[in-house]
Structure formats: C-alpha cells, structure tokens
Backbone as CSV, one residue per row, in Angstrom:
resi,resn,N_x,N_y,N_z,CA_x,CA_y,CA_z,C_x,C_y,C_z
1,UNK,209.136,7.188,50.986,209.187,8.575,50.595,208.417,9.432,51.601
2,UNK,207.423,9.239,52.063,206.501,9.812,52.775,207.265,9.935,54.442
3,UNK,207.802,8.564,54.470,208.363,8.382,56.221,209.359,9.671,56.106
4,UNK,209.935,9.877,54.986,211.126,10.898,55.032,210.608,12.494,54.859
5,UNK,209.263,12.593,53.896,208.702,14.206,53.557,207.888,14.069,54.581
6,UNK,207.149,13.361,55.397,205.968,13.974,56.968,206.162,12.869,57.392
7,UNK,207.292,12.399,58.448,207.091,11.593,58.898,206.697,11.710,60.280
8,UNK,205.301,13.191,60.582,204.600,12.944,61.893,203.357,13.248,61.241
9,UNK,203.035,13.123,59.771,201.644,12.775,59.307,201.050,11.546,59.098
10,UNK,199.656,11.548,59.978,198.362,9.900,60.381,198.877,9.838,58.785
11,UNK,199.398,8.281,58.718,199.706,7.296,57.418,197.959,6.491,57.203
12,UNK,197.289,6.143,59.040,196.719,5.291,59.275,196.171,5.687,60.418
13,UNK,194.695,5.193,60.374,193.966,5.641,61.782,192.817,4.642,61.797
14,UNK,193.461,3.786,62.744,192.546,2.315,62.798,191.657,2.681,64.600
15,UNK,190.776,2.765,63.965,189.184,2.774,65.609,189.869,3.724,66.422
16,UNK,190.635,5.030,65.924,191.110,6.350,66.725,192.070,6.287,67.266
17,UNK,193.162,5.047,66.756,194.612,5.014,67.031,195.475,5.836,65.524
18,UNK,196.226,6.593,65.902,196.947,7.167,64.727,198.276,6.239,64.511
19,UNK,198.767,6.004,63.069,199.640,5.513,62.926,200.144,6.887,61.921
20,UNK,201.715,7.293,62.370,202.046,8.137,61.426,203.253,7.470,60.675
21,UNK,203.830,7.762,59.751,204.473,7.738,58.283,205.795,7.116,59.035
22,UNK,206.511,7.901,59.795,207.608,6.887,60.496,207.018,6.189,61.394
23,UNK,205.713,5.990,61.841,205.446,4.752,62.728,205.336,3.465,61.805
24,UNK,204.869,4.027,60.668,204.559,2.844,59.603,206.200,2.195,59.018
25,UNK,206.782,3.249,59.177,207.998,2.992,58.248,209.120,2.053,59.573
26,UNK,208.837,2.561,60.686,209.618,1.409,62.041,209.370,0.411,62.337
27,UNK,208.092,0.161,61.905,207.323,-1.010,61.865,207.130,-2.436,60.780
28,UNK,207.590,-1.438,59.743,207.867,-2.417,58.492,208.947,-2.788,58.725
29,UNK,209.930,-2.042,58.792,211.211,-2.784,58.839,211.679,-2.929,60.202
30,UNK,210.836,-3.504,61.136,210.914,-4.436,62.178,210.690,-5.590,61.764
31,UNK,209.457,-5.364,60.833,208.857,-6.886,60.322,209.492,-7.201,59.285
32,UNK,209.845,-6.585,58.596,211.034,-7.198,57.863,212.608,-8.041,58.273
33,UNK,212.808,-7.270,59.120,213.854,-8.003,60.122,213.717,-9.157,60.693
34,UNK,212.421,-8.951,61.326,212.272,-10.235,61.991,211.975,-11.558,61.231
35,UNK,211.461,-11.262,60.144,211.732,-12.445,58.867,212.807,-12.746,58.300
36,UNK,214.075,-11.564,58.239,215.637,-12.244,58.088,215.944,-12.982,59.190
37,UNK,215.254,-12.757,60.353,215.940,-13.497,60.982,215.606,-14.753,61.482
38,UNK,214.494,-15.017,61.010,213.775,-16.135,61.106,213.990,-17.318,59.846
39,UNK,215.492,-16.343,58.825,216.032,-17.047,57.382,215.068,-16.877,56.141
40,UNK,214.096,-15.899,56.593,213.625,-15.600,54.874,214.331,-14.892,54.164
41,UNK,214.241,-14.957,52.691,215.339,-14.142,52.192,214.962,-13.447,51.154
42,UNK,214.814,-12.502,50.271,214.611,-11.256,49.156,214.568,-12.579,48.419
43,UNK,212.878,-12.402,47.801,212.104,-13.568,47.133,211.558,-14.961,47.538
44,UNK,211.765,-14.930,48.763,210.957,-16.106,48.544,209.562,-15.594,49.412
45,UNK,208.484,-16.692,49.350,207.233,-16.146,49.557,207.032,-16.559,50.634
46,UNK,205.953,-15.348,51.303,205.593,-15.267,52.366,204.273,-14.516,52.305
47,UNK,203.248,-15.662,53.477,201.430,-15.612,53.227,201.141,-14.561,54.435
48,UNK,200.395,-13.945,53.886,200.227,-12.621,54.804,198.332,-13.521,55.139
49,UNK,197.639,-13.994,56.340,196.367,-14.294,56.517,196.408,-13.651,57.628
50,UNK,195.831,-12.464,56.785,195.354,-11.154,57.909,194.241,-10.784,57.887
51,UNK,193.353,-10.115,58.788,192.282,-9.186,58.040,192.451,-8.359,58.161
52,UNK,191.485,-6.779,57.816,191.869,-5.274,57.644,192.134,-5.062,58.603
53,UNK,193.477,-4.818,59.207,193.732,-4.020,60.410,195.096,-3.619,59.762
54,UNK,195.949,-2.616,61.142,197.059,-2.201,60.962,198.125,-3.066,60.173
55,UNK,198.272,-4.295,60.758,199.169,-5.001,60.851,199.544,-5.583,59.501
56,UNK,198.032,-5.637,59.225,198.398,-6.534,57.315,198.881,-5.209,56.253
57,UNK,198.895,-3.571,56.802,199.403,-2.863,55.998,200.960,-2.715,56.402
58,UNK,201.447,-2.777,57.477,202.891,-2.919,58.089,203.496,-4.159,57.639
59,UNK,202.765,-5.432,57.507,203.557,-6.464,56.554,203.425,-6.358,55.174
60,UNK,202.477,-5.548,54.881,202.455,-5.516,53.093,203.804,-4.732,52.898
C-alpha cells in the first residue's frame, strides 16, 4: 500500500542509507522471485537467520 501512496518516502534508514517504499517493495519481490525460482512455493517454510539490518525486513 505504501510502495503505491509514497513510493519516494525513507520506508528505512539503516547507518544513513535511505531505503524508500518502492525500494522496499523491488526488493521484496526480487526476493521473492528468487525463491520461486530456487522451487519454493506459497507455504512452505522458509528460515530467515538474519540480524537487524535491511535485508531481514526485505525478506520478511
């Protein structure tokens, strides 16, 4: 919802890098992709061992 109402408003601002709302939203569903294509499929599970950075909010 957000990628579509500001998608050039900071979603995320990790140590003075901005991530905005469609950066977050190109990024998820990159990473989403790249897990279809690696044969995961809508439900089955997948371990996110991240710590707080960008990346574990772009795979959440």
């Amino acid at each position: 919802m957000h990628a579509r109402e500001r998608p050039d408003v900071a979603a995320l601002i990790w140590y003075g890098a901005v991530l905005s709302w469609s950066d977050l939203d190109r990024a998820s569903d990159a990473f989403a992709a790249s897990l279809q294509a690696l044969g995961v499929n809508k439900g089955d599970p997948v371990v996110l061992f991240l710590s707080n950075c960008p990346q574990y909010i772009v795979a959440h």
